[in-house]
C-alpha positions as CSV (number, residue, x, y, z in Angstrom):
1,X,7.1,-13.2,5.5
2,X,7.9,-10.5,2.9
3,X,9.7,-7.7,3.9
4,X,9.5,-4.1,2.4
5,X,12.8,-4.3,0.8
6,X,12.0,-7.2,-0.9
7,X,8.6,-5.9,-2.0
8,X,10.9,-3.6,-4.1
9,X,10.5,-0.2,-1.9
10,X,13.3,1.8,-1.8
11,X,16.3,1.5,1.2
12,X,15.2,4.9,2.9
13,X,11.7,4.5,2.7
14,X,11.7,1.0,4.4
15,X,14.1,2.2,7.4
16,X,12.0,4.9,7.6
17,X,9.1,2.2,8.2
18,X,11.5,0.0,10.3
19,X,12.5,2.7,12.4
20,X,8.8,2.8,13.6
21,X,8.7,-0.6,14.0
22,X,6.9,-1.1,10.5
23,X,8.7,-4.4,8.8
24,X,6.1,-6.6,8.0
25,X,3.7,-5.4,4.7
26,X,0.2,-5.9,5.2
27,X,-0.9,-8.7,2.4
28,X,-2.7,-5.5,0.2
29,X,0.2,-4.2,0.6
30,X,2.7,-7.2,-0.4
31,X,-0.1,-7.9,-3.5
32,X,0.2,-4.5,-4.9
33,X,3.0,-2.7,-4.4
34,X,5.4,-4.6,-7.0
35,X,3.2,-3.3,-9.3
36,X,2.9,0.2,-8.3
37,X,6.3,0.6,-7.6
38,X,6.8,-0.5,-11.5
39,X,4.1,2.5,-12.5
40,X,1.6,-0.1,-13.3
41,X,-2.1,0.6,-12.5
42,X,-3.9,-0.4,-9.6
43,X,-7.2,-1.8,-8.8
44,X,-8.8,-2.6,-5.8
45,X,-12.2,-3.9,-6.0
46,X,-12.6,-4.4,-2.4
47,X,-15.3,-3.0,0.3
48,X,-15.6,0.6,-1.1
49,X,-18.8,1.8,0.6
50,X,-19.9,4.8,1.9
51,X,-20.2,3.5,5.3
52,X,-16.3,2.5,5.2
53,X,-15.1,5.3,3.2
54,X,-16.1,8.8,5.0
55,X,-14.6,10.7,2.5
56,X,-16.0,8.9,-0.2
57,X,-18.3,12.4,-1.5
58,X,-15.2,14.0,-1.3
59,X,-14.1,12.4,-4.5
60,X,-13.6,14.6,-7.4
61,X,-16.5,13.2,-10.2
Protein backbone atom coordinates (compact mmCIF):
# COMPACT_ATOMS: atom_id res chain seq x y z
CA UNK A 1 0.00 0.00 0.00
CA UNK A 2 0.93 3.64 -0.67
CA UNK A 3 0.86 5.91 1.99
CA UNK A 4 0.11 9.77 1.82
CA UNK A 5 3.62 10.78 2.48
CA UNK A 6 4.82 8.79 -0.11
CA UNK A 7 2.19 10.05 -2.62
CA UNK A 8 4.19 13.37 -2.14
CA UNK A 9 1.62 15.31 0.29
CA UNK A 10 3.07 17.32 2.68
CA UNK A 11 4.15 16.10 6.57
CA UNK A 12 1.15 18.26 8.17
CA UNK A 13 -1.43 17.52 5.91
CA UNK A 14 -0.89 13.62 6.08
CA UNK A 15 -0.82 13.63 10.15
CA UNK A 16 -3.64 15.68 9.84
CA UNK A 17 -5.27 12.65 7.77
CA UNK A 18 -3.58 10.09 10.11
CA UNK A 19 -4.76 11.61 13.11
CA UNK A 20 -8.26 10.74 11.88
CA UNK A 21 -7.33 7.49 11.12
CA UNK A 22 -6.91 8.44 7.24
CA UNK A 23 -3.44 6.53 6.05
CA UNK A 24 -4.36 4.58 3.21
CA UNK A 25 -5.16 6.82 -0.26
CA UNK A 26 -8.02 5.71 -2.08
CA UNK A 27 -6.53 4.34 -5.64
CA UNK A 28 -8.03 7.93 -7.42
CA UNK A 29 -6.40 9.35 -5.06
CA UNK A 30 -2.84 7.38 -5.23
CA UNK A 31 -3.39 7.88 -9.43
CA UNK A 32 -3.70 11.53 -9.22
CA UNK A 33 -2.28 13.19 -6.69
CA UNK A 34 1.53 13.02 -7.78
CA UNK A 35 0.45 14.96 -10.49
CA UNK A 36 -1.59 17.52 -8.84
CA UNK A 37 0.63 18.02 -6.25
CA UNK A 38 3.33 18.85 -9.22
CA UNK A 39 0.55 21.57 -10.60
CA UNK A 40 -0.15 19.33 -13.48
CA UNK A 41 -3.74 19.16 -14.83
CA UNK A 42 -6.22 16.69 -13.99
CA UNK A 43 -8.73 14.69 -15.70
CA UNK A 44 -11.13 12.47 -14.60
CA UNK A 45 -13.33 10.94 -17.16
CA UNK A 46 -15.18 8.85 -14.85
CA UNK A 47 -19.11 8.53 -14.03
CA UNK A 48 -19.97 12.26 -14.21
CA UNK A 49 -23.82 12.13 -14.41
CA UNK A 50 -26.37 14.13 -13.16
CA UNK A 51 -27.82 11.38 -11.13
CA UNK A 52 -24.27 11.06 -9.24
CA UNK A 53 -23.32 14.58 -9.25
CA UNK A 54 -26.25 16.73 -7.36
CA UNK A 55 -24.52 19.77 -7.85
CA UNK A 56 -23.75 19.19 -11.24
CA UNK A 57 -26.17 22.59 -12.47
CA UNK A 58 -24.37 24.24 -10.08
CA UNK A 59 -21.40 24.37 -12.29
CA UNK A 60 -20.43 27.72 -13.51
CA UNK A 61 -20.90 27.37 -17.74
Amino acid sequence: MTSFIELGVPAVLSGALAALGITTPFPIQAATLPDSLAGRDLLDPGRRTRSCCPWWPAWPR
